[in-house]
C-alpha positions as CSV (number, residue, x, y, z in Angstrom):
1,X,0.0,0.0,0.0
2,X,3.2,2.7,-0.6
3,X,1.6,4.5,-2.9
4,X,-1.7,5.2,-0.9
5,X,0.0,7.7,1.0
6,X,0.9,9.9,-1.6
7,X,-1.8,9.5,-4.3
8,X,-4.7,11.8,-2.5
9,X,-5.2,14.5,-5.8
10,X,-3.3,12.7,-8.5
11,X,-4.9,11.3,-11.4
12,X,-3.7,8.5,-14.2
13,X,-3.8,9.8,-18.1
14,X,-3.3,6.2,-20.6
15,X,-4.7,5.9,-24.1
16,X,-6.3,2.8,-23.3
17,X,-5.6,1.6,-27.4
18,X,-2.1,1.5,-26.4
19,X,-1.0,-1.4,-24.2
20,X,2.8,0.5,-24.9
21,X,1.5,4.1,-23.7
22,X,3.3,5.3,-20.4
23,X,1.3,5.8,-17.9
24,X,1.4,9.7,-17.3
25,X,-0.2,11.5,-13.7
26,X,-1.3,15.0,-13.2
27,X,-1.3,17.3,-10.1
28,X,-2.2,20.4,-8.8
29,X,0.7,19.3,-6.6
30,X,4.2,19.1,-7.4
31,X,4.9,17.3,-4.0
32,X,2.3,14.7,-4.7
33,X,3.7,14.1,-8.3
34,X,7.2,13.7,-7.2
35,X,5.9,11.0,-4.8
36,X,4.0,8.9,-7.5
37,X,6.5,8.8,-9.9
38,X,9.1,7.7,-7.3
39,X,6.4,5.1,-5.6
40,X,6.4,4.2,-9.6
41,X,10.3,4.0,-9.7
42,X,10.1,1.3,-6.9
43,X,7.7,-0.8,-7.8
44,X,4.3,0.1,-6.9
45,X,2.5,2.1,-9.6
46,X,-0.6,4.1,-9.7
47,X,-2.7,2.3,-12.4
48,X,-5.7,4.5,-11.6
49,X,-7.6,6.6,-9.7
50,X,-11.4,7.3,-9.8
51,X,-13.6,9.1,-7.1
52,X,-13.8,6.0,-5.1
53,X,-11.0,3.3,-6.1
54,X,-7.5,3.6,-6.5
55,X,-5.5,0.4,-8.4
56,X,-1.5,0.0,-7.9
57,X,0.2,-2.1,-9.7
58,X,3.2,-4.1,-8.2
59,X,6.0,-3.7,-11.6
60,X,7.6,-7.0,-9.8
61,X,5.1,-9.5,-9.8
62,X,2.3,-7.3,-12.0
63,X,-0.3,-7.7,-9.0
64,X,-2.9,-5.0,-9.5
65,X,-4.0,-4.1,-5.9
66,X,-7.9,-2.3,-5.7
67,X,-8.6,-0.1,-2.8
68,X,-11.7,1.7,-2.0
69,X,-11.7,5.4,-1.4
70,X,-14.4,5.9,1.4
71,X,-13.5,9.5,3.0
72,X,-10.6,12.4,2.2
73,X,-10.0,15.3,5.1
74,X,-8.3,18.0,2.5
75,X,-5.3,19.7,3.0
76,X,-5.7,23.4,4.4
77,X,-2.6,26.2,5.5
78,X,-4.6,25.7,9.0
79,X,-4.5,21.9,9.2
80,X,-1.2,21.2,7.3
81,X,-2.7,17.6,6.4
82,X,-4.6,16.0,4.8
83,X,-5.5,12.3,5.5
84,X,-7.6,9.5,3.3
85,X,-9.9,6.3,4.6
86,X,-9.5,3.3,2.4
87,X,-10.6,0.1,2.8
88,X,-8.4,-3.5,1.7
89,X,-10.2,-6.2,1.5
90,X,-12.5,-5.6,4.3
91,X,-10.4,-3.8,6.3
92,X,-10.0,-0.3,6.8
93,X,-6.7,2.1,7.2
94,X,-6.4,6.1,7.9
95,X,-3.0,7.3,5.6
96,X,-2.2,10.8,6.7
97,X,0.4,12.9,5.3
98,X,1.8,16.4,6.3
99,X,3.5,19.2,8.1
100,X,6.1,17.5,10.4
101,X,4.8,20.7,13.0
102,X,1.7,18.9,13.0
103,X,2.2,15.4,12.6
104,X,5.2,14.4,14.8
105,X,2.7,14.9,17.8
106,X,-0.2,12.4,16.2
107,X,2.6,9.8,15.5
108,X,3.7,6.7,17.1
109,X,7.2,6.0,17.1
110,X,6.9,2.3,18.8
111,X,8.3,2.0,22.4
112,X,12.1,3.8,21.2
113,X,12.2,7.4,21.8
114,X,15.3,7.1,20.0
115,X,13.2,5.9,16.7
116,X,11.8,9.5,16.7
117,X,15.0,11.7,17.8
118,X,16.2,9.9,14.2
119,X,13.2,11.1,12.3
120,X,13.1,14.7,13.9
121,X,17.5,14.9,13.2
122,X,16.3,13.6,9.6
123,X,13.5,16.3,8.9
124,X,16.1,19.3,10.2
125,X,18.9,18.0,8.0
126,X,16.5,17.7,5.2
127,X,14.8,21.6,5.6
128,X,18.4,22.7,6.1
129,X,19.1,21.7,2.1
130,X,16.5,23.4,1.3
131,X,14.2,19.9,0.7
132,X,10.3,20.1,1.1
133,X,9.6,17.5,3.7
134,X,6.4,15.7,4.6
135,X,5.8,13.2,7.4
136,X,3.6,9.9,7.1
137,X,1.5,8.0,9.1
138,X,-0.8,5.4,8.8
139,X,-3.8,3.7,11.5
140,X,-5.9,0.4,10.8
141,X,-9.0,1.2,11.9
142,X,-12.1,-1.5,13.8
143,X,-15.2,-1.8,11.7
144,X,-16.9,0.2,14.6
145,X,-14.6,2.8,14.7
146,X,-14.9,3.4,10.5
147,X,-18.7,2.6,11.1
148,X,-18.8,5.7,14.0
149,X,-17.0,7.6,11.7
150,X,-19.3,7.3,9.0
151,X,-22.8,8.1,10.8
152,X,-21.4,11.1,12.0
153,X,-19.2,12.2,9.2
154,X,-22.3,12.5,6.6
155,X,-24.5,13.8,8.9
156,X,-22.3,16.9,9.4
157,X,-21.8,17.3,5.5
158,X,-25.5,16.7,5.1
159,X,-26.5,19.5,7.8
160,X,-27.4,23.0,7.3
161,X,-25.2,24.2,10.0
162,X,-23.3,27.2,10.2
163,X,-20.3,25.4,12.1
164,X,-20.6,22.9,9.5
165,X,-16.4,23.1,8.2
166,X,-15.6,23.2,12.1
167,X,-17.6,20.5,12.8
168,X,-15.7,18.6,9.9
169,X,-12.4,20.0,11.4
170,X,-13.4,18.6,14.8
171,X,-14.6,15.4,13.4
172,X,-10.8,15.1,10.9
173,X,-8.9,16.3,14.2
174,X,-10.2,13.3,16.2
175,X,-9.4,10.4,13.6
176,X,-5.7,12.1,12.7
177,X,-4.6,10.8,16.0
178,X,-2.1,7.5,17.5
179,X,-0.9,6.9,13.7
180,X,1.6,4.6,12.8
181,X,5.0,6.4,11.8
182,X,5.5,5.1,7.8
183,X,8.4,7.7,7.2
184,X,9.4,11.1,5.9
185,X,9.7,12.9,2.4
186,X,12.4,15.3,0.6
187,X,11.5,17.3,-1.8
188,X,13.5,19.4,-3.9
189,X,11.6,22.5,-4.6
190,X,13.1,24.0,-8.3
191,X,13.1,27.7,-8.3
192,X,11.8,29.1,-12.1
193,X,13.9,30.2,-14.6
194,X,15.6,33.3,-13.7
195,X,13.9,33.8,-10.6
196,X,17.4,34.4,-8.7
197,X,18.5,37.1,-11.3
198,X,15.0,38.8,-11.3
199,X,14.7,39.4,-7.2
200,X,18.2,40.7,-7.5
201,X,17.3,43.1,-9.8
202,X,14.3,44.2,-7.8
203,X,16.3,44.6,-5.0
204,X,19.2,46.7,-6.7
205,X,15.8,48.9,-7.3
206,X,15.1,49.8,-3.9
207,X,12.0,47.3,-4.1
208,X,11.2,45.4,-0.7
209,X,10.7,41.8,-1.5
210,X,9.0,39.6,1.3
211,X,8.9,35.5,0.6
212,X,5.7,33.9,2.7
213,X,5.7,30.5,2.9
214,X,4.4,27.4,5.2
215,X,7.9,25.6,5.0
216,X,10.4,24.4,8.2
217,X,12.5,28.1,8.8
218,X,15.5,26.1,7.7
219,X,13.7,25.3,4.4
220,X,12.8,29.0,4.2
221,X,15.9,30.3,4.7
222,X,18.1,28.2,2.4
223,X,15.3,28.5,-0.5
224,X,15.6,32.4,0.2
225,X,19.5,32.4,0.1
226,X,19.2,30.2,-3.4
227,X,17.0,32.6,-4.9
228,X,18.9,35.8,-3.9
229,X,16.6,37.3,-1.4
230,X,19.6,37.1,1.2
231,X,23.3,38.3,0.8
232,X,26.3,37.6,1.8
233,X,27.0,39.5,5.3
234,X,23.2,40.4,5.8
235,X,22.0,40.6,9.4
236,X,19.3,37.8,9.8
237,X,17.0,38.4,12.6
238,X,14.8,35.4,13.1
239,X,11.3,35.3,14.7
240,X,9.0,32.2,15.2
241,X,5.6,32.5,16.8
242,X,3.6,29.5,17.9
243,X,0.1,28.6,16.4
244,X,-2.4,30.4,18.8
């Protein structure tokens, strides 16, 4: 199931004529692209994906694996996650995916506090390269917990209610919980053509450029040294504020 984690928004383009056509995926994220195509480059293949099944093909023994899509919690800049049900032959699994600010408090390292120091030295060393990273984790679900789930889950989307989304948030926020570390992702994040050259040139104008973005500070601040919003000798001064 390695490519369930990453596969929430992707979907499969294949001239079905073609038995020789590469498989091509489209996202409206780059992180989630990246992942598929590597999942691909090991083995496990997004086949396709419809509003309600996903199929991976294992490229080692050509198994084609069917899972059920029953519920996605989407990815906000509040949450920082986003997590999909699915159910395997009966049995059903929470796959969550995220902001390591957010996640490394719902996972489950085992019984080794050592297990997470690894992961946590990992993510910094990663950000500090400049690497989008993104933490997994997974949780098998009892048929009564999915079934609880489920009752109260559409009768929040079918209400009229005001506090409908925070309802839903509530609701997402409770099941994101005890998961099962899987791992982390690195990302390199491309700057555009020129995009260096063009801030410089701003700059060298007198323009104030400000960079806003959700990643780790380290990320941040190697990403803005690459694309010349920092110089040589400046005076950093660093802020962090908690989430309220």
């Amino acid at each position: 199931m390695t490519a369930l984690a990453v596969c929430h928004t992707v979907v499969c383009d294949k001239d079905p004529e073609d038995d020789n056509d590469e498989m091509s995926y489209q996202s409206s994220s780059p992180d989630e692209l990246a992942l598929v195509n590597a999942a691909k480059q090991i083995g496990f293949a997004l086949e396709s994906r419809s509003t309600d099944t996903i199929r991976v093909r294992n490229t080692i023994d050509g198994e084609l694996q069917e899972y059920k899509t029953l519920a996605e919690f989407p990815f906000d800049s509040d949450r920082k996650r986003m997590s999909m049900i699915i159910r395997d032959n009966g049995t059903y699994f929470l796959f969550s995916k995220g902001a390591d600010t957010v996640m490394i408090p719902r996972l489950k390292f085992g019984n080794s506090e050592e297990a997470q120091r690894r992961a946590e030295d990992t993510l910094n060393k990663f950000a500090c390269e400049g690497l989008r990273v993104l933490c997994f984790g997974v949780k098998k679900l009892e048929d009564s917990e999915y079934e609880d789930f489920r009752i109260k889950y559409e009768e929040i989307r079918s209400s009229k209610s005001k506090g409908k989304d925070e309802e839903l948030y509530k609701l997402y926020d409770k099941m994101e919980q005890d998961l099962k570390y899987i791992g982390i992702s690195a990302i390199e994040d491309k700057l555009q053509d020129n995009v260096g050259d063009t801030i410089a040139l701003l700059r060298s104008a007198n323009i104030n450029v400000w960079m806003l973005t959700g990643d780790k500070m380290e990320t941040a601040i190697e990403i803005a040294r690459s694309c010349n919003l920092f110089d040589i000798g400046m005076t950093e001064l660093l802020f962090s504020f908690s989430d309220m």
